[in-house]
DRENZALO-887282 format. One record per residue: residue number from 1; x, y, z of N, C-alpha, C, O in turn. Coordinates in steps of 0.001 Angstrom, whole numbers, plus 500000, padded with zeros to 6 digits. Layout:
> NUM:X:Y:Z:X:Y:Z:X:Y:Z:X:Y:Z
...
END
This chain:
> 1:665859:110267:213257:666591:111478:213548:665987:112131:214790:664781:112220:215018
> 2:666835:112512:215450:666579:113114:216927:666288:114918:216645:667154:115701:216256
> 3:665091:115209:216910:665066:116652:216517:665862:117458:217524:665987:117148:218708
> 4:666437:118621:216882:667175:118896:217554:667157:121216:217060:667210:121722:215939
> 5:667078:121834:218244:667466:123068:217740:668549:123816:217431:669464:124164:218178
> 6:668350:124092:216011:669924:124752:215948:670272:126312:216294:671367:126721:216680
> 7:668893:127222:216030:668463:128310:216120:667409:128595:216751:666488:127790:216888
> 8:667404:130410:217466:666524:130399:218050:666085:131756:218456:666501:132096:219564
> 9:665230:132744:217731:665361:134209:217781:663687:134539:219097:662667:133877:219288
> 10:664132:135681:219617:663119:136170:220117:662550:137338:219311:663065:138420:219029
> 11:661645:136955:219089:660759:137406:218053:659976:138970:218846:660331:140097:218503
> 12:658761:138682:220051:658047:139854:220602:656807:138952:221659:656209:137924:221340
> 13:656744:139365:222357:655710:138878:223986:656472:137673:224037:657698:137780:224006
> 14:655941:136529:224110:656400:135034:224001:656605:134252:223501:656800:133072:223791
> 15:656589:134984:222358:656904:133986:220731:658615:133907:220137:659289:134893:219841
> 16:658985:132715:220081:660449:132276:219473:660005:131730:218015:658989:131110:217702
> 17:661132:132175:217203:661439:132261:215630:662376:130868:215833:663549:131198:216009
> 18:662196:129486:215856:662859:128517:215679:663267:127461:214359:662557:127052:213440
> 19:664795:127192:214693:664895:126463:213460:665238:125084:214054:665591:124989:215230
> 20:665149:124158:213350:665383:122717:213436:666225:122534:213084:666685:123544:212551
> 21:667177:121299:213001:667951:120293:212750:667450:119734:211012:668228:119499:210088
> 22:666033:119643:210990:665270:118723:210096:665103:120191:208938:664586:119978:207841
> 23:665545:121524:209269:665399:122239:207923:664326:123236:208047:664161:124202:207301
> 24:663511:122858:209212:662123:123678:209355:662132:124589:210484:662572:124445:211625
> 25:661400:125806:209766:661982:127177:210381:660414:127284:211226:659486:127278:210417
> 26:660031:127365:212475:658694:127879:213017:658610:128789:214276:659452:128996:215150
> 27:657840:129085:214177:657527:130130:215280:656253:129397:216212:655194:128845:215913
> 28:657227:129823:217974:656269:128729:218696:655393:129710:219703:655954:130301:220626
> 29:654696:129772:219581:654030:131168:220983:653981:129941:222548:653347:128896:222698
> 30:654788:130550:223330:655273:130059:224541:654080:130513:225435:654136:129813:226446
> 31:653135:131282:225507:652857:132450:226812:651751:131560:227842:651655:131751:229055
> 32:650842:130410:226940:650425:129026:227545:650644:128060:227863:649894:127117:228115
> 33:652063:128185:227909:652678:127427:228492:653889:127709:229832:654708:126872:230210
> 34:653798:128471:230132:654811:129154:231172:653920:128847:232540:653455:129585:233409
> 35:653907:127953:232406:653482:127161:233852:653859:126536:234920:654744:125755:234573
> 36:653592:126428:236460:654503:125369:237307:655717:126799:237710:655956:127967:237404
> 37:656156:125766:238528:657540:126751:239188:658732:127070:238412:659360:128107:238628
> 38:659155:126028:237304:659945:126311:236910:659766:127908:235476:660573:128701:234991
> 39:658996:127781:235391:658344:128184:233781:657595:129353:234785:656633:129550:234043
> 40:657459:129862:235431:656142:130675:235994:656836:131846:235548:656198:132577:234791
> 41:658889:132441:236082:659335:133306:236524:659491:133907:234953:659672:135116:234813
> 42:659417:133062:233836:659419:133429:232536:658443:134073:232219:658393:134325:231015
> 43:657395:134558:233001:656673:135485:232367:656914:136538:232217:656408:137144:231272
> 44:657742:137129:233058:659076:138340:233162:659359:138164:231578:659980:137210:231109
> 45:658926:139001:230987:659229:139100:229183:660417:139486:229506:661092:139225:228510
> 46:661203:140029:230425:662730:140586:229951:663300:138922:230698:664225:138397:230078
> 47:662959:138423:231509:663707:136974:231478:663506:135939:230408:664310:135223:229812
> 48:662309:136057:230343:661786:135223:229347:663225:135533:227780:663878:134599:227316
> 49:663324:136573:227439:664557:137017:226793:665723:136713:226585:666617:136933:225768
> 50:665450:135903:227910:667233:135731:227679:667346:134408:227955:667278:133975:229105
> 51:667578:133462:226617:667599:132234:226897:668919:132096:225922:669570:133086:225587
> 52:669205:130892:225545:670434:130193:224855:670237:128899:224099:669070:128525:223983
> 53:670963:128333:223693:670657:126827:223209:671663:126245:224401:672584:126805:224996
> 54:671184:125058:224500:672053:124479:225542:671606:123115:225283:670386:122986:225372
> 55:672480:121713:224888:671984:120601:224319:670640:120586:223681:669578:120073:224033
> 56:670846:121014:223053:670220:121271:221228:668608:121715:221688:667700:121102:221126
> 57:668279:122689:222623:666996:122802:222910:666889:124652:222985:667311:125305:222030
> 58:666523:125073:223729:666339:126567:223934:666035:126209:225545:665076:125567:225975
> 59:667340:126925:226456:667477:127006:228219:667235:128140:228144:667417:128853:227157
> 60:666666:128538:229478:666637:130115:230244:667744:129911:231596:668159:128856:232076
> 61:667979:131022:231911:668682:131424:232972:668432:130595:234287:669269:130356:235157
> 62:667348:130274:234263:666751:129702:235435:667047:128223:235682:667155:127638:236760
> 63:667166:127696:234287:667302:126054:234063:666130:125650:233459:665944:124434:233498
> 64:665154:126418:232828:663811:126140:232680:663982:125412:231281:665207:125393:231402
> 65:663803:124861:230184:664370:124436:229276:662244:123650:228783:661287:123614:229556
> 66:662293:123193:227310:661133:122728:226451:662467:121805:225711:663593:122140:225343
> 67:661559:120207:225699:662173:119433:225116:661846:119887:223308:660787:120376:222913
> 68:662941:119599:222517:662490:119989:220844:661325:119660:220414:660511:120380:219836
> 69:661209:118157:220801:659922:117550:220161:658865:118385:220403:658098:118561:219456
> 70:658674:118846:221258:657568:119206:222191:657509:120680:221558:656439:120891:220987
> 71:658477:121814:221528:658500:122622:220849:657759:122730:219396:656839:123462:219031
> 72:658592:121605:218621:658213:121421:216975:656663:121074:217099:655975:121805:216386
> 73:656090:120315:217693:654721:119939:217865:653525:121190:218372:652345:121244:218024
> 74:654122:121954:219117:653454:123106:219832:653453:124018:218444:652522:124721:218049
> 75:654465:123862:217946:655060:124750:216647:653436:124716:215641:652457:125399:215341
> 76:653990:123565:215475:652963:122654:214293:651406:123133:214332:650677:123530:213424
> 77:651114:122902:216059:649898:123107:216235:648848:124230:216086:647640:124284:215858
> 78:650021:125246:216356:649635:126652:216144:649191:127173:214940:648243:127865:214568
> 79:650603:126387:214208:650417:127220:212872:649454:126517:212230:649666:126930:211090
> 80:648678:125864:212136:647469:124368:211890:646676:125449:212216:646106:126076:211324
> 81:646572:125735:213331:645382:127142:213931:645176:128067:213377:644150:128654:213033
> 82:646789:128320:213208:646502:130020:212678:646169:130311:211282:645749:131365:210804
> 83:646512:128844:210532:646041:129112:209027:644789:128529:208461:644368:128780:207331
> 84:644107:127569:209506:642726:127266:209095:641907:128592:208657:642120:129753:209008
> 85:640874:128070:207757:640034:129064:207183:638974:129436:207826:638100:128570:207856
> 86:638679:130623:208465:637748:130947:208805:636400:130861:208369:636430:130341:207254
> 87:635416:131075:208649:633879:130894:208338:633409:132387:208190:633139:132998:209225
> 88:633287:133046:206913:632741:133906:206525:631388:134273:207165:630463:134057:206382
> 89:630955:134822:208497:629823:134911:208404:629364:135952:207657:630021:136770:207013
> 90:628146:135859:207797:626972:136482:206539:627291:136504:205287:626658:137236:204526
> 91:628330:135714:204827:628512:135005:203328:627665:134040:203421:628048:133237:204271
> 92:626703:133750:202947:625761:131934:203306:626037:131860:201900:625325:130909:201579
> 93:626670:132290:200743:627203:131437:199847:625342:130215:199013:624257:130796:198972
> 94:625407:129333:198725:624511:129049:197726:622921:128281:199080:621813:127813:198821
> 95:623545:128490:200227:622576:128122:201320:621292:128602:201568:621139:129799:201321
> 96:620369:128015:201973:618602:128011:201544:618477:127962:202732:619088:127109:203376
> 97:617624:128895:203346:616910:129031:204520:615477:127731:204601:614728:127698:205578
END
């Protein structure tokens, strides 16, 4: 199956509320990636705003466009990040000096 976007909300700074083809709903933070010429002028949060679906991806005004895959994976990665467990410091828990 070819991933594909069906949905696609602007959420707040550079983050899109995306849905898939495959059922899975994620949120992708864009703002490290707005790089190069095409992607630079998107840092303009009010351009950055105004995008569309256009063959099953998320386009901007500009032509600037993120292939799905690449999206869903960026998706993935984040949220892998954002829900790992932190390290309690000064909990040392049953640890012996």
């Amino acid at each position: 199956m070819f991933l594909e976007i069906t949905q696609a909300s602007y959420i707040n700074d550079y983050k899109l509320l995306l849905r898939f083809n495959n059922g899975t709903e994620m949120t992708a933070d864009l703002e490290d990636e707005l790089n190069g010429r095409v992607f630079a002028p998107l840092k303009d949060k009010n351009k950055f705003r105004k995008f569309s679906i256009v063959f099953n991806t998320v386009e901007w005004e500009n032509g600037a466009d993120f292939a799905p895959e690449y999206l869903y994976e960026l998706a993935i990665s984040q949220h892998k990040i954002a829900s790992e467990p932190t390290r309690e410091y000064g909990n040392r828990g049953n640890q012996d000096d």
